[in-house]
C-alpha positions in Angstrom: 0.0 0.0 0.0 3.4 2.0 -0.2 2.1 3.1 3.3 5.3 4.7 4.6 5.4 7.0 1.3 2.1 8.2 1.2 2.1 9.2 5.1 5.7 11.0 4.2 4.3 12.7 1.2 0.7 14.0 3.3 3.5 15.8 6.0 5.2 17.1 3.2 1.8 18.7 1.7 2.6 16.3 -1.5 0.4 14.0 -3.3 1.8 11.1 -5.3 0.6 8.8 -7.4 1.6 5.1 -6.5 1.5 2.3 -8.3 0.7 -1.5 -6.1 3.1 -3.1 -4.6 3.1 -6.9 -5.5 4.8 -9.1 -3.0 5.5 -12.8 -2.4 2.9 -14.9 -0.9 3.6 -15.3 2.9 6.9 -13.3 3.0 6.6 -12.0 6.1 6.5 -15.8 7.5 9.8 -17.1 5.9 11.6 -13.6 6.1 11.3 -13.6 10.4 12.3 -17.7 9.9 15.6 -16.4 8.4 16.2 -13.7 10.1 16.3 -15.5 13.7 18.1 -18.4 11.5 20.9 -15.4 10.8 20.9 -14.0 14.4 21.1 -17.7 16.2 24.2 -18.6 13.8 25.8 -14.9 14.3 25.1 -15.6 18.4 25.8 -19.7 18.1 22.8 -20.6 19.2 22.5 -22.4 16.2 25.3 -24.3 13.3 25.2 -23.3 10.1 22.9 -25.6 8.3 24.0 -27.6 5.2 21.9 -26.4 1.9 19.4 -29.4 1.8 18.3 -28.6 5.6 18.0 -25.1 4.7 16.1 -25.2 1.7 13.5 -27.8 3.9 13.0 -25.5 6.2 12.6 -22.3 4.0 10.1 -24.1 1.7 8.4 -26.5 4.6 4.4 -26.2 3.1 2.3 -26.9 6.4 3.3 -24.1 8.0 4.4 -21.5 4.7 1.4 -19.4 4.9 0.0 -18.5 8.1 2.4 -19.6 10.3 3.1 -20.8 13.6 6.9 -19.4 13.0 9.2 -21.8 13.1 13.3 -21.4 14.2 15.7 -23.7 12.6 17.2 -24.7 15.8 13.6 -26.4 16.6 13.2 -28.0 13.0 17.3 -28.7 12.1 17.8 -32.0 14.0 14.1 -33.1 12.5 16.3 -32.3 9.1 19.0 -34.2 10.0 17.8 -37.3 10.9 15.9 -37.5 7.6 19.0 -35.9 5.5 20.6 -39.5 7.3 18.4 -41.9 6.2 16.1 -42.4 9.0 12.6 -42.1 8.2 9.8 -40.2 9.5 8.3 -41.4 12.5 4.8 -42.7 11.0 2.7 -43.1 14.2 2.9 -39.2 14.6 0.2 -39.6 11.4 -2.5 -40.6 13.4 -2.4 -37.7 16.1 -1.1 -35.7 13.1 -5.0 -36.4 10.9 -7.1 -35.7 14.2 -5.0 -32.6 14.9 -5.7 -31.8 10.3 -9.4 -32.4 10.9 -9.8 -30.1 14.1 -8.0 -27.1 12.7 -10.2 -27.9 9.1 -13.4 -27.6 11.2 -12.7 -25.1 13.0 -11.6 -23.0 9.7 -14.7 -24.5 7.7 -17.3 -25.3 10.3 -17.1 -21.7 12.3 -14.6 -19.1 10.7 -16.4 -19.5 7.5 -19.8 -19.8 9.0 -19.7 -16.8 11.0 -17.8 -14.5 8.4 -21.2 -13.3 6.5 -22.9 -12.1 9.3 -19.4 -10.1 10.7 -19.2 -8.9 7.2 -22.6 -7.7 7.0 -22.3 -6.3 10.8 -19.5 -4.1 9.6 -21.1 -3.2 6.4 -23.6 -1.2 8.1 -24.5 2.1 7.7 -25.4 2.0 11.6 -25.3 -0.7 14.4 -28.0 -0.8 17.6 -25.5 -1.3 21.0 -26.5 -5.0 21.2 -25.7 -5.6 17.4 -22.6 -3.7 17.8 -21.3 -6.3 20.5 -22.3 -9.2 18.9 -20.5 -7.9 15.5 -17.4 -7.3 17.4 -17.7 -10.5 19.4 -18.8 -12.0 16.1 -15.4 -10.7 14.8 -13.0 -12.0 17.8 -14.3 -15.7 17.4 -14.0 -15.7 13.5 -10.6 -14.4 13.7 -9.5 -17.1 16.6 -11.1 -19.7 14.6 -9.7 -19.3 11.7 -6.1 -18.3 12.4 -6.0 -21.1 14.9 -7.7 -23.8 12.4 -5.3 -23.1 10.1 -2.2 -23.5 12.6 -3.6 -26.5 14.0 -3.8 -27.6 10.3 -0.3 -27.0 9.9 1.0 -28.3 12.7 -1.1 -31.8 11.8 0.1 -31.9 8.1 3.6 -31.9 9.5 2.9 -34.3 12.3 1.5 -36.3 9.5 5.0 -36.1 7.4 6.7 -36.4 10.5 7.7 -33.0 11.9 6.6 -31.4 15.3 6.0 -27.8 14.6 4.8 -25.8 17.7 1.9 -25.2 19.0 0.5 -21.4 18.1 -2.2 -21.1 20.4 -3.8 -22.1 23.6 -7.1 -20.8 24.2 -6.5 -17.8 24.4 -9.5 -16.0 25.4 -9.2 -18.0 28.8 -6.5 -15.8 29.8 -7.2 -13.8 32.8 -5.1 -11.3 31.6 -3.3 -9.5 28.9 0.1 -10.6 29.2 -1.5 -14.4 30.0 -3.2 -13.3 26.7 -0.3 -13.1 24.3 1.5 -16.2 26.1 -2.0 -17.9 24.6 -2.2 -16.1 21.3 -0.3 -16.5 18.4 2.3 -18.1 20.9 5.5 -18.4 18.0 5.2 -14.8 17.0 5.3 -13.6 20.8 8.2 -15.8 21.6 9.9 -14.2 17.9 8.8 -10.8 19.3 10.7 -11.0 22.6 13.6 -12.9 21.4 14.6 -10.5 18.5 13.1 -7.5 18.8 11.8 -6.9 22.9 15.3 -8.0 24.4 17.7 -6.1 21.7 16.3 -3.1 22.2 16.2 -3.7 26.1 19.5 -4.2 26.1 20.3 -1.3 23.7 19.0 0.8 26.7 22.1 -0.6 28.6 21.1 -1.0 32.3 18.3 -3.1 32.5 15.2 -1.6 34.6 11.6 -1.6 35.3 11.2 1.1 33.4 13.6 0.7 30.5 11.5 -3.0 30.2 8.1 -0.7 29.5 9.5 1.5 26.7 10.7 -2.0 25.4 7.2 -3.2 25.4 6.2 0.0 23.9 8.3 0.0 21.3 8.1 -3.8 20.0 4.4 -4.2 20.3 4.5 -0.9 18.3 6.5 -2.7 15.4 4.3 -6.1 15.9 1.4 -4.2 14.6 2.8 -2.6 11.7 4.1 -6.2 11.2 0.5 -7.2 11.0 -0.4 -4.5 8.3 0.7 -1.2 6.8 -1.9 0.9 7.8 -3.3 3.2 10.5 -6.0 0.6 11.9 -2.8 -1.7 13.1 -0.5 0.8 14.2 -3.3 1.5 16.6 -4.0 -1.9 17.4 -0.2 -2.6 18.2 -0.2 0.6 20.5 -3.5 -0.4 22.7 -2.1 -3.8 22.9 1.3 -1.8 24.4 -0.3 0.0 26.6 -2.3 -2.7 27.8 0.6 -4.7 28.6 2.7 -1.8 30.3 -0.9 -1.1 32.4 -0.8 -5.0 33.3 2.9 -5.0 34.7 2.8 -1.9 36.5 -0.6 -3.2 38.0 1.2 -6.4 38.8 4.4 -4.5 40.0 2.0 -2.6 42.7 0.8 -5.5 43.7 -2.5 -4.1 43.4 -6.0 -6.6 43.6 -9.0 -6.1 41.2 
C-alpha cells in the first residue's frame, strides 16, 4: 500500500501517485524464519545448516502461509535425521490427521460460517449497542477460529510427514489477563517478538530496569502491529495492545487486587 510514502508525502503537503506493490505470498513468514536463522548462527545458538536442511526449512508447506513461525534450531535436528536416512516417524500420522481435521473444522465449520454475518455487521451504515457487541464479538471468534484452524492444520500436516511444529495457540481467550493473553495467542510470533526484537532493544537501553523494560514493550508491540499491516488501523491496534501490557505489569508491579 506503499504506506510509509504516502504518510511522508501527506507531511510534506505532496500528493503522489503510487502504483501497487506486488509481494511474495507469505513473505513476512519465511523472512522472520531467516532472520532469527541469521541471528542464532551470528550468536551460536544455532550451526550453520547444510543447503538441503535449509532449503527444507525455508520451503516446509504446512506451515508457509500463516504460520506458527518456526526457528531452525527447533526443526534442524528433525532435518538431519531425515538428511541420514532415518525415516519419518509414521505413528505421529494418526495424532497428526485428528489434529488436520480439528483445525479444518474449525476454519470451515465456524470461521467460515460466521464471516457473512461479521461482514454484513460491519457493512452497516449504523449498528444498535446490542448488534454492535455481537458484530465485534462475532469478529473476535471468526478471527480465533480461523487463524487457529489453520495453525492446528499446519501443525497436523507436519505431524503427518513427521515434523513437530509448535503449538501457536492455547485458548487464548481463557486468559485472565493481557500478558497471559499473548503467552496464549499466536504463541511463536510472541516468543519471535521477545527474542529479536523486545530483548535487543532492552539491552540497547544498557542498564536493564523496570522502566527501560516498558519502553521496550512499547516500542516492539509498536512494530508487531505494523508487522501485522501497513496501515493506520494496526499501528493503533499494536499501541493499545502496548499499553495494555505496560498497564498489566505496573498493575502487577503494585501488587494491586481487582
Amino acid at each position: 500500500r506503499n504506506f510509509f510514502l504516502e504518510n511522508a508525502a501527506a507531511l510534506m503537503g505532496e500528493q503522489l501517485t503510487l502504483g501497487a506493490i506486488f509481494i511474495p505470498l507469505a513473505i513476512s513468514f519465511y523472512t522472520f524464519e531467516q532472520i532469527a536463522l541469521l541471528v542464532d548462527v551470528q550468536d551460536g545458538k544455532a550451526g550453520k545448516p547444510a543447503f538441503e536442511d535449509f532449503a527444507t526449512y525455508v520451503v516446509l508447506f504446512p506451515h508457509l502461509i500463516a504460520g506458527p513461525i518456526v526457528l531452525f534450531r527447533e526443526m534442524g535436528p528433525q532435518f538431519e535425521k531425515l538428511r541420514r536416512g532415518d525415516f519419518p516417524d509414521l505413528s505421529l500420522f494418526g495424532p497428526g490427521l485428528v489434529v488436520f481435521l480439528f483445525g479444518l473444522f474449525k476454519k470451515v465449520a465456524i470461521a467460515n460460517n460466521l464471516a457473512p454475518y461479521v461482514d454484513t455487521a460491519f457493512a452497516a451504515p449504523s449498528l444498535t449497542l446490542l448488534e454492535a457487541w455481537a458484530a465485534a464479538i462475532g469478529y473476535g471468534l471468526q478471527l480465533y477460529f480461523d487463524f487457529s484452524g489453520y495453525s492446528d492444520m499446519a501443525v497436523g500436516l507436519a505431524l503427518m510427514l513427521g515434523f513437530v511444529l509448535p503449538i501457536n495457540f492455547d485458548t487464548p481467550y481463557r486468559a485472565t489477563s493481557m500478558i497471559d493473553f499473548w503467552k496464549r495467542w499466536h504463541i511463536t510470533l510472541t516468543n519471535f517478538i521477545t527474542t529479536y526484537v523486545y530483548t535487543p532493544i532492552l539491552r540497547s537501553l544498557g542498564r536493564v530496569t523496570f522502566g527501560k523494560s516498558l519502553w521496550a514493550i512499547l516500542l516492539a508491540m509498536f512494530l508487531s502491529g505494523i508487522w501485522h499491516g501497513a496501515g493506520w488501523t494496526f499501528v493503533v491496534w499494536g499501541t493499545l495492545h502496548a499499553l495494555a501490557l505496560v498497564v498489566n505489569h505496573l498493575w502487577r508491579k503494585k501488587k494491586l487486587k481487582m
